[in-house]
N, C-alpha and C positions, 0 to 999 in steps of 0.2 A: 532549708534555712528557716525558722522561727522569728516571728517578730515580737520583743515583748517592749509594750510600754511602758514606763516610768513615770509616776510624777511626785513631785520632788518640792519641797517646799523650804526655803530657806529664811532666816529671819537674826537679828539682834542676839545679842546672845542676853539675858537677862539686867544685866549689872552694864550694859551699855547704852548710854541717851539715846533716847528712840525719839528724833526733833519730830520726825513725820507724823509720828503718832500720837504726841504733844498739842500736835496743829488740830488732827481729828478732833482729838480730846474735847480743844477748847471750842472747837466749832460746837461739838454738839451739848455740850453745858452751855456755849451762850444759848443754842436755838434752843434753849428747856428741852429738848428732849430727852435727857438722861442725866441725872448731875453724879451718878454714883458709875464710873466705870474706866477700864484702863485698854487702853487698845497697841496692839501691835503690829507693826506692819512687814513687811516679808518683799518674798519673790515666789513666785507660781512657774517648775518647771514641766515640761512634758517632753519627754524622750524615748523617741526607738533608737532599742539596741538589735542590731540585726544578727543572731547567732543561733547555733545548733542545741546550746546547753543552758540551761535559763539561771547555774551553777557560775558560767564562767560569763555572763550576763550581768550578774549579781556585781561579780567583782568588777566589772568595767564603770558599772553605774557609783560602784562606791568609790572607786579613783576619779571619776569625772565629777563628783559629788564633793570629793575633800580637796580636789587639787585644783577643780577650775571655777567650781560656782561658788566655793564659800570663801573665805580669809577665815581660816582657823581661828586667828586670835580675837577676832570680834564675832565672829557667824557661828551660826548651827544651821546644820541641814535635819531634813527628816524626808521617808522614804514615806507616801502616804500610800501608795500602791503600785500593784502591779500586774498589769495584765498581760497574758499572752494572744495574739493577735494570729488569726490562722488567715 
């Protein structure tokens, strides 16, 4: 059995008020340190899949990806990598 890991980064979908990242925003235009910039904020996963096929690995991560960590209608996920783990 194969151990690969996942990590996984979910976040706003574009076109939805991102308050968290509003907050950053203005923190860091009051403290002057940046008046030009737009910030988004997320969630950071990291998951082993424990399997023989890094094929049907794939597809567990994408069901665990659309069906538990995001809400489709406001979220996007993205896969940033993947490692296999011996």
């Amino acid at each position: 059995m194969k151990t690969f890991i996942y990590r996984i980064i979910t976040k706003l979908k574009a076109e939805i008020k991102n308050p968290q990242g509003e907050v950053v925003e203005n923190i860091v235009k009051r403290l002057s340190i940046s008046s030009d910039l737009k910030v988004n904020t997320g969630k950071f996963y990291e998951i082993k899949i424990f399997d023989d096929n890094l094929e049907n690995a794939n597809k567990k991560i994408e069901k665990i990806s659309k069906e538990i960590l995001t809400n489709p209608l406001i979220e996007t996920f993205e896969i940033i990598s993947i490692e296999e783990y011996r």
